[in-house]
TORSE-124890 format. One record per residue (C-alpha): residue number from 1; residue in three letters; x, y, z. Coordinates in nm, 4 decimals. Each point is the difference from the previous one (the first is absolute). Example, Ala and Ser with C-alpha at 12.3 -4.5 7.8 and 13.67 -1.06 7.14 Angstrom:
% residues 2
{num:1, residu:ALA, u:1.2300, v:-0.4500, w:0.7800} $
{num:2, residu:SER, u:0.1370, v:0.3440, w:-0.0660} $
END
This chain:
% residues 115
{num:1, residu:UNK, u:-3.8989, v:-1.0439, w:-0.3665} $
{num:2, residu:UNK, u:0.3281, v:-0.0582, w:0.1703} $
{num:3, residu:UNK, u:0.3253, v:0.1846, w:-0.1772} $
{num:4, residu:UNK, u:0.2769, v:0.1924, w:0.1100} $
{num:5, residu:UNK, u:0.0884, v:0.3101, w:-0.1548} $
{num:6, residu:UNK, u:0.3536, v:0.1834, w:0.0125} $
{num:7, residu:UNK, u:0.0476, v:0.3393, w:-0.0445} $
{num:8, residu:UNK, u:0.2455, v:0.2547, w:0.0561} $
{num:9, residu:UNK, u:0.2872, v:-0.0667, w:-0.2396} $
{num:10, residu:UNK, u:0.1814, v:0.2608, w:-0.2154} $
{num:11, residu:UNK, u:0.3383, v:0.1430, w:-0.1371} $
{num:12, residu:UNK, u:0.2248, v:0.1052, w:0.3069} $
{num:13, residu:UNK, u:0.3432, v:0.1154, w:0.0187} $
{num:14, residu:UNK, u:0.2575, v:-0.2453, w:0.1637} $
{num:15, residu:UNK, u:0.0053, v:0.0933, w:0.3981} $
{num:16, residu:UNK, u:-0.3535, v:0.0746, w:-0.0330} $
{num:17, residu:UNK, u:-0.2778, v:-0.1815, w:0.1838} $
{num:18, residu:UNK, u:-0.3530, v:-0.1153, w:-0.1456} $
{num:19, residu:UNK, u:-0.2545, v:-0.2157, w:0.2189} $
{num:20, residu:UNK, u:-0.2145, v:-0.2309, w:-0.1766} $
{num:21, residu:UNK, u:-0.3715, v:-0.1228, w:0.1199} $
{num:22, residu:UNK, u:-0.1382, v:-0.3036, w:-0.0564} $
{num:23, residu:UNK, u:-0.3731, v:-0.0094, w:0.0493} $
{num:24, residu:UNK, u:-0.2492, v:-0.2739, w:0.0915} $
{num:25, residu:UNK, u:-0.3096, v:-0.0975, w:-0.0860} $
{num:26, residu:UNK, u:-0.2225, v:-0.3083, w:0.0951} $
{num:27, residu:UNK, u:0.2672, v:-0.1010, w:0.2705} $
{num:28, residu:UNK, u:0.1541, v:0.1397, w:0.3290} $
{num:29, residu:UNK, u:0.3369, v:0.0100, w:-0.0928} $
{num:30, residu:UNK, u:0.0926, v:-0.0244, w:0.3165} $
{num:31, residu:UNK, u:-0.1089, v:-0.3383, w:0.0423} $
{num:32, residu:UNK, u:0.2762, v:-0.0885, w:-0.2586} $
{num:33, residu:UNK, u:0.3367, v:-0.0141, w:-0.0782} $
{num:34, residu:UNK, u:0.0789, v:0.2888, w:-0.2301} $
{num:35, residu:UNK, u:0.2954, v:0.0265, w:-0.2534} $
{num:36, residu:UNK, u:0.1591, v:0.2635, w:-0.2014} $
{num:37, residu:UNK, u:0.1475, v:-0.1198, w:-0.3156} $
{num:38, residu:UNK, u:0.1841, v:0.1377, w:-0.2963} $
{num:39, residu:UNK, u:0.1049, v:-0.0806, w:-0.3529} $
{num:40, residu:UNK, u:0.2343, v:0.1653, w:-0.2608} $
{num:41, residu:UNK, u:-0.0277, v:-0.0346, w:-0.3707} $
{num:42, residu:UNK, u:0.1263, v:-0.3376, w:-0.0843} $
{num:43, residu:UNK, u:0.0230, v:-0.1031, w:0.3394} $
{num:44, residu:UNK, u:-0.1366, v:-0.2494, w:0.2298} $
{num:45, residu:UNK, u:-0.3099, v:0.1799, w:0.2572} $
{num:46, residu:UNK, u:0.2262, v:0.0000, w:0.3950} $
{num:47, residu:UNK, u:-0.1343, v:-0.0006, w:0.2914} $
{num:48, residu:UNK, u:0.1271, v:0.3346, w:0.1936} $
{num:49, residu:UNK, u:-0.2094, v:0.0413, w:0.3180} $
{num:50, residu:UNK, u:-0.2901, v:-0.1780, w:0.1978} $
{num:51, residu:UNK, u:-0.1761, v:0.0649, w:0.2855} $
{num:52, residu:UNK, u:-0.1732, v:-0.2686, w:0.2385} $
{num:53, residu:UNK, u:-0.3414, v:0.0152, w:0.1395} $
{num:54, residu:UNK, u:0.1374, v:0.0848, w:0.3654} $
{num:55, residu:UNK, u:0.1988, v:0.3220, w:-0.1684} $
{num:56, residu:UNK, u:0.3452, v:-0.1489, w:-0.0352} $
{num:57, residu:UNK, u:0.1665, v:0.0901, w:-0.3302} $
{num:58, residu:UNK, u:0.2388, v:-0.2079, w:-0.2041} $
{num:59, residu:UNK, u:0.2835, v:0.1912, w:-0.2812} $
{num:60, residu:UNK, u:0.2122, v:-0.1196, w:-0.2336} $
{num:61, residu:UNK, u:0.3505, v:0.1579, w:0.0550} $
{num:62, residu:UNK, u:-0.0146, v:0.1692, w:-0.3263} $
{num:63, residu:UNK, u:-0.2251, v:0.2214, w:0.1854} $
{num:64, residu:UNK, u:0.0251, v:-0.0323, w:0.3773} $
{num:65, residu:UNK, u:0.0973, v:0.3245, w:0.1745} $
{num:66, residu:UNK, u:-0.1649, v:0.1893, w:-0.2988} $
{num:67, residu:UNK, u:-0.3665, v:-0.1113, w:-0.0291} $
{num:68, residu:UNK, u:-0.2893, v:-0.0526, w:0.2671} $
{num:69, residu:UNK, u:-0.2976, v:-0.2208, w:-0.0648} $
{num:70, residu:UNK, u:-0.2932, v:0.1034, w:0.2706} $
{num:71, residu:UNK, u:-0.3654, v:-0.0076, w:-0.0243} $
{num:72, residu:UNK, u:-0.3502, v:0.1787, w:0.0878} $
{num:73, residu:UNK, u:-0.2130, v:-0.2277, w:0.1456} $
{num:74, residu:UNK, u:-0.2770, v:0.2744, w:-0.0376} $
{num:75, residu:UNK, u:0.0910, v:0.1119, w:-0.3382} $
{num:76, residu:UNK, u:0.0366, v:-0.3788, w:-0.0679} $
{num:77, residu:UNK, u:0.3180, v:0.1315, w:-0.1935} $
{num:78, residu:UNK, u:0.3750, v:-0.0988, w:0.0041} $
{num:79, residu:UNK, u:0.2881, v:0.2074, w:-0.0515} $
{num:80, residu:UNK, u:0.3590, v:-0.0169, w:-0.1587} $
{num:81, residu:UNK, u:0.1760, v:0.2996, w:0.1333} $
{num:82, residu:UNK, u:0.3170, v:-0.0067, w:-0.2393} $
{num:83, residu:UNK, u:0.2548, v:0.2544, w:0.0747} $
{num:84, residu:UNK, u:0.3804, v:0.0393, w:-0.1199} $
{num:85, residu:UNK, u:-0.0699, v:-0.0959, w:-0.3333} $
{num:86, residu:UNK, u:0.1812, v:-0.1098, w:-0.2681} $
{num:87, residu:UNK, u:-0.0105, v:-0.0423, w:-0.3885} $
{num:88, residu:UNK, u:-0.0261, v:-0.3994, w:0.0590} $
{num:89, residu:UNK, u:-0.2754, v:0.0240, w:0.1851} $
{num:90, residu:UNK, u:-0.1771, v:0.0815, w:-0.2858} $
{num:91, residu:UNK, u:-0.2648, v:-0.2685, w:-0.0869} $
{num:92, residu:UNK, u:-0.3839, v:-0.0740, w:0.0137} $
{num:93, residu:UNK, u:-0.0896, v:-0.0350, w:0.3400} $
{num:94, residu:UNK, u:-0.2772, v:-0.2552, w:0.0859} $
{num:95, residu:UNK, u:-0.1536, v:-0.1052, w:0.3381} $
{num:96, residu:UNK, u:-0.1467, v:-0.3604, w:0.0278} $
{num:97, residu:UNK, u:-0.1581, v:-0.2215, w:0.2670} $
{num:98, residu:UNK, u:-0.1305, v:-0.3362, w:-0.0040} $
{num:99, residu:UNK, u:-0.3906, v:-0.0352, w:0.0033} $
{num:100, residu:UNK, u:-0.1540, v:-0.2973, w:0.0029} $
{num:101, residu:UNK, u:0.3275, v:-0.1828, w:-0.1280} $
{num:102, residu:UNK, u:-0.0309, v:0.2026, w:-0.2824} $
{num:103, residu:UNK, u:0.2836, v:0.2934, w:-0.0670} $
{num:104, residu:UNK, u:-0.2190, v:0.3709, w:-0.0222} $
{num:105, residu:UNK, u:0.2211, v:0.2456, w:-0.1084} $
{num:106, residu:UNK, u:-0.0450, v:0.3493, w:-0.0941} $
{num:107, residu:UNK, u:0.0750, v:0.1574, w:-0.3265} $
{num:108, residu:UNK, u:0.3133, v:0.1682, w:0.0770} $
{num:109, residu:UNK, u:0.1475, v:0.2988, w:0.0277} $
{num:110, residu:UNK, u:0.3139, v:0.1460, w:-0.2114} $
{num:111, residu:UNK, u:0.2643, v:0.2026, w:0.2385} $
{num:112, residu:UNK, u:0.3050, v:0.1201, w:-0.2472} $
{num:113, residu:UNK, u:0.2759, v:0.1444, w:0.1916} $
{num:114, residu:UNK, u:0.1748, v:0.2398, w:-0.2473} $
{num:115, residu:UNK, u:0.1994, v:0.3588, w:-0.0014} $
END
């Protein structure tokens, strides 16, 4: 069965850090081109990071300088390092690829950034 599975969310306070996993199964994810998405309550899903079969990464500024997308070709895992942050960064966090021209994403992950 091919999915992806996230993990790691959870409440954090704002300047704290929190790396999410996404897990494969049923593909090589690095064969792909991965993306980290996220949506808000009421809000549209947005694209935030990707990273490219050869390793290069892609970020949306929102987030550039403060998250890292990497991955575990052994593990067959990729990251979101997220550090510095903030209350709006508080959404459900999905990664996605494209397999077999069909979007697989995983099931999410809430991260709330609150005192």
């Amino acid at each position: 069965q091919v999915q992806l599975v996230e993990s790691g969310g959870g409440l954090v306070q704002p300047g704290g850090s929190l790396r999410l996993s996404c897990a494969a199964s049923g593909i090589m994810l690095k064969a792909y081109t991965m993306h980290w998405y996220r949506q808000g309550p009421g809000k549209q899903r947005e694209l935030i990071a990707n990273i490219f079969s050869d390793g290069v990464s892609y970020y949306d500024d929102s987030v550039k300088g403060r998250f890292t997308v990497s991955r575990d070709d052994v593990k067959n895992t990729m990251y979101l390092q997220m550090n510095s942050l903030k209350p709006e960064d508080t959404d459900v966090y999905y990664c996605k690829t494209v397999y077999k021209a069909q979007n697989l994403w995983g099931q999410g992950t809430q991260v709330t950034v609150s005192s």
